[in-house]
C-alpha positions in Angstrom: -49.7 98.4 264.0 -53.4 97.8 262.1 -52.6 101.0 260.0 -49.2 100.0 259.1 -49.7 97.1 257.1 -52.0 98.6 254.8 -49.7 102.0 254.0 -47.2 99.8 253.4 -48.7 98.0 251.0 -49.8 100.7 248.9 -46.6 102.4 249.0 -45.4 98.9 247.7 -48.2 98.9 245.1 -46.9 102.5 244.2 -43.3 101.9 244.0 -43.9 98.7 241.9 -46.5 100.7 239.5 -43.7 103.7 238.9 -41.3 100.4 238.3 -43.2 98.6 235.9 -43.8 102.1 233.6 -40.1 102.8 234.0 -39.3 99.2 232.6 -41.9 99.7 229.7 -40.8 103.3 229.0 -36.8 101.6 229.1 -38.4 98.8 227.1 -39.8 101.1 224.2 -36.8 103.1 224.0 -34.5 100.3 223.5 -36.8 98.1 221.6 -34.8 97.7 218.2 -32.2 96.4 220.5 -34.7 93.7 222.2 -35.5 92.9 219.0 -32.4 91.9 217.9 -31.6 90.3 220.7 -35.0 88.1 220.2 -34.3 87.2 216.8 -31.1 86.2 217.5 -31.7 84.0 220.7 -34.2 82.5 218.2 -31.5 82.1 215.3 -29.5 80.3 217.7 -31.8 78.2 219.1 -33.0 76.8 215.7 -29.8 76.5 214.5 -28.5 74.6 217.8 -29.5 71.5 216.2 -27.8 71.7 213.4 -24.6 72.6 215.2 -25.2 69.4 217.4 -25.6 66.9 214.2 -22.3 68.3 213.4 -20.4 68.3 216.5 -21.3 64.1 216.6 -20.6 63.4 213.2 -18.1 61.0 213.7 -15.5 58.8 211.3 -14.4 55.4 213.3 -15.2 57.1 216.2 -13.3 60.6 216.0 -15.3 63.7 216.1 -13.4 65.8 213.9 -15.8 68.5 214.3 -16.4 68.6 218.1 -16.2 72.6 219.5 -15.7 73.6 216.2 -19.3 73.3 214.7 -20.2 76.5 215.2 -17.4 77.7 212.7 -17.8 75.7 210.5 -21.2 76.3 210.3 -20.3 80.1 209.9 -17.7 79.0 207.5 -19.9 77.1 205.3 -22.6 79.8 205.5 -20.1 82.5 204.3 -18.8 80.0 201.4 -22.8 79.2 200.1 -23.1 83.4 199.5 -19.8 84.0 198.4 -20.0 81.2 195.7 -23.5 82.3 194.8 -22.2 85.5 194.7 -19.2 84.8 192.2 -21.7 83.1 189.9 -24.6 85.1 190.1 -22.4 89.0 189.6 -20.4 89.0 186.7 -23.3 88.0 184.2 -25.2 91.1 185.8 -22.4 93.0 186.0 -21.8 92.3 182.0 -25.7 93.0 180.8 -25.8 96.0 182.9 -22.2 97.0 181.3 -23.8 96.5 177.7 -27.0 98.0 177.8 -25.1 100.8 179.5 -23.0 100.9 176.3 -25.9 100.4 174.5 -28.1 103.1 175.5 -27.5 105.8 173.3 -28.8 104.0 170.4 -31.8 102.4 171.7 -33.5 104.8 173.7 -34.8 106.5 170.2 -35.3 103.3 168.8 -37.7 102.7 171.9 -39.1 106.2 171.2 -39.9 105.3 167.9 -42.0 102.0 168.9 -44.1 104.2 171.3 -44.9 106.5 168.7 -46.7 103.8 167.0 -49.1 103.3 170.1 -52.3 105.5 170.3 -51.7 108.6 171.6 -48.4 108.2 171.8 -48.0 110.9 168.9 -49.0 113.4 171.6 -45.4 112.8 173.5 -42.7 115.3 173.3 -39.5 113.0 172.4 -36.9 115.9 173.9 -38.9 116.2 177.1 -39.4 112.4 177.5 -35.4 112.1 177.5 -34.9 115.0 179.8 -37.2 113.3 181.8 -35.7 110.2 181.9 -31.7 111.6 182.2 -33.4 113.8 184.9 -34.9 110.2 186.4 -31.7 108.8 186.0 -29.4 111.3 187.6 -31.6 111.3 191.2 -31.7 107.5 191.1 -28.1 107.8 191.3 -28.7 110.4 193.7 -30.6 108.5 195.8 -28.3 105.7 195.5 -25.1 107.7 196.9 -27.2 109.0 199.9 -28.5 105.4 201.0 -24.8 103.9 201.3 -25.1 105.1 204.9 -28.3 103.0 205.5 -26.5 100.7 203.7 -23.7 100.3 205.9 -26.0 100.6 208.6 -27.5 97.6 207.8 -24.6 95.5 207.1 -23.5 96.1 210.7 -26.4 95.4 212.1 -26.2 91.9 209.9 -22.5 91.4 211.4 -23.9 92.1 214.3 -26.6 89.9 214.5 -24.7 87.0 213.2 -22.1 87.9 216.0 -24.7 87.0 218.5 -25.9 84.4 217.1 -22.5 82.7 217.7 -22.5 84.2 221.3 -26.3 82.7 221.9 -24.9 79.2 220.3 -21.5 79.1 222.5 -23.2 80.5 225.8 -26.8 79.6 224.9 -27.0 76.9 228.1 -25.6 79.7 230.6 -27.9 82.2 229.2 -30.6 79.8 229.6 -30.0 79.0 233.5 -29.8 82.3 234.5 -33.6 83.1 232.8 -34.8 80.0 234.4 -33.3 81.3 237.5 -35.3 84.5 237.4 -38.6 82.6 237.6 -40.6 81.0 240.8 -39.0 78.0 241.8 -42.4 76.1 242.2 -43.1 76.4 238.6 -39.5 76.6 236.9 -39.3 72.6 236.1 -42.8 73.0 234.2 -41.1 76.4 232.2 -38.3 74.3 231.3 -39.9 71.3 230.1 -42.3 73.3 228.2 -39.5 75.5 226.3 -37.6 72.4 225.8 -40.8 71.2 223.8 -41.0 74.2 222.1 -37.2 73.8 221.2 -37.8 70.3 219.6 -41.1 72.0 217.4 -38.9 74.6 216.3 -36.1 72.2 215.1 -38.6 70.1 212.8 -39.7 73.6 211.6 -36.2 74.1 210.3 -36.4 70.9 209.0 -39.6 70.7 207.1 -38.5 74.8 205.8 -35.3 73.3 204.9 -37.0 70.6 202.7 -39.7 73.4 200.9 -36.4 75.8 200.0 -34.6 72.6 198.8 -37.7 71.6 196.4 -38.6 75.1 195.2 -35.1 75.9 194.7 -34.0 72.4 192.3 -37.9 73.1 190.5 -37.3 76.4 189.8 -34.1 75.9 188.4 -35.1 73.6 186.5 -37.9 75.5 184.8 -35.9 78.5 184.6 -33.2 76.9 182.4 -35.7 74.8 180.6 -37.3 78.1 179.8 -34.0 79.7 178.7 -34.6 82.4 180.9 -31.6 84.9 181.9 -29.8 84.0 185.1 -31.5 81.0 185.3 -29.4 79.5 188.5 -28.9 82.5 190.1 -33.0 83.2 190.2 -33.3 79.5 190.8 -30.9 79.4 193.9 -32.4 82.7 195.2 -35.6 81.6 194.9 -35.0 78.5 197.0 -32.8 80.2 199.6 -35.7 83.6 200.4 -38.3 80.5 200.5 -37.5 80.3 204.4 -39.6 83.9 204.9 -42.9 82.2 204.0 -45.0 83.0 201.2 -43.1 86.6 200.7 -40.0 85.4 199.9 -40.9 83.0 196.9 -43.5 85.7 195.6 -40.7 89.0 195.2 -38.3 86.2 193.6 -40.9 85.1 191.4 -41.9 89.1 190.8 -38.0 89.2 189.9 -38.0 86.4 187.7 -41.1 87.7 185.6 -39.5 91.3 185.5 -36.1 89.6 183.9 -38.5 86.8 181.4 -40.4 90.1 180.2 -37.0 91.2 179.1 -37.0 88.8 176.3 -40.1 87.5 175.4 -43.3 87.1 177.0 -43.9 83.3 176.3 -41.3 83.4 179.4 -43.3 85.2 181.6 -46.4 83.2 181.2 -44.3 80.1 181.6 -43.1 81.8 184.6 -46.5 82.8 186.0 -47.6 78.9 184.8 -44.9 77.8 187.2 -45.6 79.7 190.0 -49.1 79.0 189.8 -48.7 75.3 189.6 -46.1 75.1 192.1 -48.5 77.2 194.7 -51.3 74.3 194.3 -48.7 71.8 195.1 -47.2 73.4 198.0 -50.7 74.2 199.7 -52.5 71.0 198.9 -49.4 68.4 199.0 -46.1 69.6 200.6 -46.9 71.9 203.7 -49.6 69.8 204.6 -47.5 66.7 204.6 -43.9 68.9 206.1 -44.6 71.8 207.7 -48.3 70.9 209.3 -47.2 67.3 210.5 -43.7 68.7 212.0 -44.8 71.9 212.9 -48.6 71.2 214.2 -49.8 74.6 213.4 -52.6 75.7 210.8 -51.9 77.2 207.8 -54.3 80.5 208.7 -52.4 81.0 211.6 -48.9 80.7 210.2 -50.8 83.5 207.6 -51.3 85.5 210.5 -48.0 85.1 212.2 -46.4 85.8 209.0 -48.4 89.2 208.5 -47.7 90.0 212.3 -44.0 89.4 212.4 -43.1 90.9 209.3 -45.4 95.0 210.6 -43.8 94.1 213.6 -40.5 94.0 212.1 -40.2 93.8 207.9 -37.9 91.0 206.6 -36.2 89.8 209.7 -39.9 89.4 211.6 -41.5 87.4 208.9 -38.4 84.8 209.3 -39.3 84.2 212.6 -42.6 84.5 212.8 -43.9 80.9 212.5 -41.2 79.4 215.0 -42.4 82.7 217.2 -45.7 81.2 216.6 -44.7 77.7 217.5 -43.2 79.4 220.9 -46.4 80.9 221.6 -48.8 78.0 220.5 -46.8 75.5 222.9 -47.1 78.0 226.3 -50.7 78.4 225.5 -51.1 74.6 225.4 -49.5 74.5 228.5 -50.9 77.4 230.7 -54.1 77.9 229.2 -55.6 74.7 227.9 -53.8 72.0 229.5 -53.5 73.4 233.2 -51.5 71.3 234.9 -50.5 72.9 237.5 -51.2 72.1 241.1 -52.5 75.4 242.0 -54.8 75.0 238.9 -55.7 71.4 239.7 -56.7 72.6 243.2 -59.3 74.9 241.9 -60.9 73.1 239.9 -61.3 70.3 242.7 -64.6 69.9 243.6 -65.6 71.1 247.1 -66.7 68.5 249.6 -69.4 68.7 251.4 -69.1 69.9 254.8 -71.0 68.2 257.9 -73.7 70.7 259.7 -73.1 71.8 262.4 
């Protein structure tokens, strides 16, 4: 009976060692799945406060919106891009239309202004415009074969925004069951602490909410003072890729210099003047003020979390990186600098001295 014991726990050990590989193995192999399913959960449980200011918004005391936040949410979403979408298209569409039209006549009209640069001379025109047809023809090449990862990605959008609605509707069910899965000595302190988390990650949206809101009106502003092209729609998209931090307001402001070189480039150093000035205002005045006070995390590591997320997992991990990081900062408070627990409380009790015998 001695001998027993200990076989059986290493055959235990065993078993639970091939189990725990199988479940990473499993784990990598499905991994863009658990990703989605992360960023999702996370979508949903940002956006759950704004779905509960919307379901008690009340006139004389009827909730016209009660069970049907959620779509309207949705519904309002969809109506933001589609009107952004019907303003922001045809004025493309038309440019792209007229240089189209237009190209014949001034590619050698280019051709002839780079002959005037030095060494310019040196440039074979015909080969420079097979060149360019031949560039031309595999963009559109190129083009025709991505539709597939095109589609590819628009279902996994439709997707994603599916279960975000299913997280949203189900979300308290969902979270029961996890919090069934853990110990039941330590499930009250997990659920307070996620709750926490939940309330840090709701003033993130906030204080995000109220950077995209000022970059997008300043922008727009400067943009249409400037008399740049497509003014609103840079403006607008500006403000709205503002919620992936730092990245997003850089590759609009990249767009917007690419469309003021267009014209003249007065633009693009008012532009670049802009950008510049608004960067010094958002690092010294408004994050400090929005994000730090609501969010309670440093700007280095947001940096960090930012860089993290978005190798981990491009676009859609830089969007969730800092309330990721928010997640993670609040369970380290909680199980590594502030241990609470009794366990942890009895071993850092000092030992009492014992009597001789």
């Amino acid at each position: 009976m001695l001998t027993s014991a200990p076989a059986r726990s290493v055959r235990s050990e065993i078993v639970f060692g091939f189990a725990l590989a199988l479940a990473c193995a499993l784990g990598w192999l499905l991994r863009s799945v658990l990703v989605e399913l992360y960023v999702t959960a996370l979508f949903a449980v940002v956006l759950a406060p704004v779905v509960a200011a919307l379901a008690r918004f009340s006139v004389r005391g009827w909730q016209p919106f009660k069970g049907w936040a959620i779509y309207l949410l949705l519904v309002l979403l969809l109506g933001a891009v589609g009107l952004f979408l019907a303003l922001a298209l045809p004025p493309v569409i038309r440019d792209l239309q007229e240089f189209a039209a237009t190209a014949p006549t001034r590619v050698p009209a280019l051709l002839n202004r780079l002959k005037g640069l030095p060494y310019a001379s040196q440039i074979d025109s015909a080969d420079l415009s097979a060149r360019v047809q031949e560039f031309g023809g595999k963009t559109a090449g190129l083009l025709l074969a991505s539709l597939s990862n095109w589609a590819s990605g628009l279902f996994d959008i439709a997707m994603g925004v599916i279960l975000t609605i299913y997280f949203l509707i189900e979300g308290d069910t969902a979270y029961r069951w996890f919090l069934s899965l853990c110990p039941v000595a330590g499930r009250d302190r997990l659920d307070r602490t996620l709750r926490r988390a939940e309330v840090r990650m709701g003033k993130w949206l906030i204080g995000q909410l109220a950077l995209m809101v000022i970059l997008g009106v300043l922008s727009t502003l400067v943009f249409a003072t400037l008399g740049l092209r497509y003014a609103y729609a840079l403006g607008v998209l500006t403000g709205a890729l503002n919620i992936v931090p730092v990245l997003g307001a850089a590759l609009c402001i990249a767009l917007a210099l690419l469309v003021a070189s267009i014209d003249s480039w007065g633009r693009v150093m008012g532009v670049a003047i802009f950008y510049l000035i608004y960067q010094q205002l958002e690092n010294s005045v408004l994050t400090p003020r929005i994000m730090k006070n609501t969010v309670g995390l440093p700007s280095l590591s947001i940096l960090i979390a930012l860089l993290v997320g978005s190798s981990l997992a491009g676009i859609v991990g830089a969007m969730v990186s800092v309330p990721t990081a928010v997640l993670v900062s609040v369970l380290v408070d909680e199980y590594l600098v502030h241990k609470t627990a009794p366990e942890v409380a009895a071993e850092k009790r000092p030992v009492e001295d014992k009597p001789l015998a």
